[in-house]
C-alpha positions as CSV (number, residue, x, y, z in Angstrom):
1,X,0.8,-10.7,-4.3
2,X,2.8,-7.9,-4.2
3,X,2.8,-3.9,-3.1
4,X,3.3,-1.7,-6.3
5,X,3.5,2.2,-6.4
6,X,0.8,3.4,-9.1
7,X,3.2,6.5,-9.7
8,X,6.4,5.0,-9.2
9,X,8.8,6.6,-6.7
10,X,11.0,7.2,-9.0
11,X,8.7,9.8,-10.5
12,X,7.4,11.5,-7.2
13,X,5.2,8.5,-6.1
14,X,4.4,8.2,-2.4
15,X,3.7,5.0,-0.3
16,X,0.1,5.9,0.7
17,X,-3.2,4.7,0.7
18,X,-4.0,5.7,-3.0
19,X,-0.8,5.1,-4.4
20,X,-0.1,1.4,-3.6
21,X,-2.1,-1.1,-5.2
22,X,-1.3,-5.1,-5.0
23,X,-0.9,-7.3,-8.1
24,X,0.8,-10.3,-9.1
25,X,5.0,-11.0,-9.2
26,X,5.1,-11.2,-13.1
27,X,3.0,-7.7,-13.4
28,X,5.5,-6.1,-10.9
29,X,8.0,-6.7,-12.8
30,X,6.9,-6.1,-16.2
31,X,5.5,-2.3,-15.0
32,X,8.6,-1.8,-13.3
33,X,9.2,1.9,-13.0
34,X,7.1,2.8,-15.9
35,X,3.3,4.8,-14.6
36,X,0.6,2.3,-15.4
37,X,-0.5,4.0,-18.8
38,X,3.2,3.9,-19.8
39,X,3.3,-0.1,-19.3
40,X,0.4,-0.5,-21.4
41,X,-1.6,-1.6,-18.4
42,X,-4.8,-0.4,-16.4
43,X,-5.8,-0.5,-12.8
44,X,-9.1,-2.8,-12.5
45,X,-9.9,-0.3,-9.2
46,X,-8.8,3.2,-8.2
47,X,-6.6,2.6,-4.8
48,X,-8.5,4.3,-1.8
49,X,-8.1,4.7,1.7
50,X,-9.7,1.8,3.6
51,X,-12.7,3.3,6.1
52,X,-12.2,-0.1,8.2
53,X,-9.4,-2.5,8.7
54,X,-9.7,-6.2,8.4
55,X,-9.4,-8.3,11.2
56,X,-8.0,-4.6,13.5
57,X,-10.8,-4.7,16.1
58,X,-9.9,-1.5,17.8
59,X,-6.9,0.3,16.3
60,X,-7.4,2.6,19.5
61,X,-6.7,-0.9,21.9
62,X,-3.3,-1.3,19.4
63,X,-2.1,2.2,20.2
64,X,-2.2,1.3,24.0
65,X,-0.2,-1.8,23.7
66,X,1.9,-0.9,20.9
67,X,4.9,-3.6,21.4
68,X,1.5,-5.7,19.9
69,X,1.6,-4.5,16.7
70,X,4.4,-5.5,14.2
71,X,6.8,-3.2,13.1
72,X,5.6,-3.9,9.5
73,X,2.0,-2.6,10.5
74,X,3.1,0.6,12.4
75,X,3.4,2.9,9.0
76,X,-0.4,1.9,7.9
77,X,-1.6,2.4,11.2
78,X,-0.1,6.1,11.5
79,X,2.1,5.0,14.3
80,X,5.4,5.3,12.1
81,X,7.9,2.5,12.9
């Protein structure tokens, strides 16, 4: 899978919660900077904030022992990297 921005960035898009959806490598590229109506394609599900995340325990423990976390995660866990 990969990340792709339902508005693109090149059109104001943000990387957040209900802007980034995954999909497959070939989909990615054939979107490409286009908005998802513009590629001739459809979102199966809106993107939404997650209320929980997978396999995170305690986000609150992560924030105490922060050299835990991996960069990577940092951003989605409103730590910033």
């Amino acid at each position: 899978f990969t990340l792709d921005h339902v508005l693109p960035r090149k059109h104001g898009g943000t990387t957040v919660w209900t802007n980034v959806v995954t999909c497959c490598y070939l989909c990615n590229q054939r979107k490409g900077d286009k908005t998802v109506a513009g590629a001739g394609m459809r979102l199966l599900r809106q993107p939404v904030k997650p209320t929980s995340l997978p396999y995170v325990a305690e986000v609150e423990n992560y924030k105490e022992y922060p050299s835990t976390i991996p960069e990577s995660w940092k951003f989605w866990l409103g730590m910033e990297a």
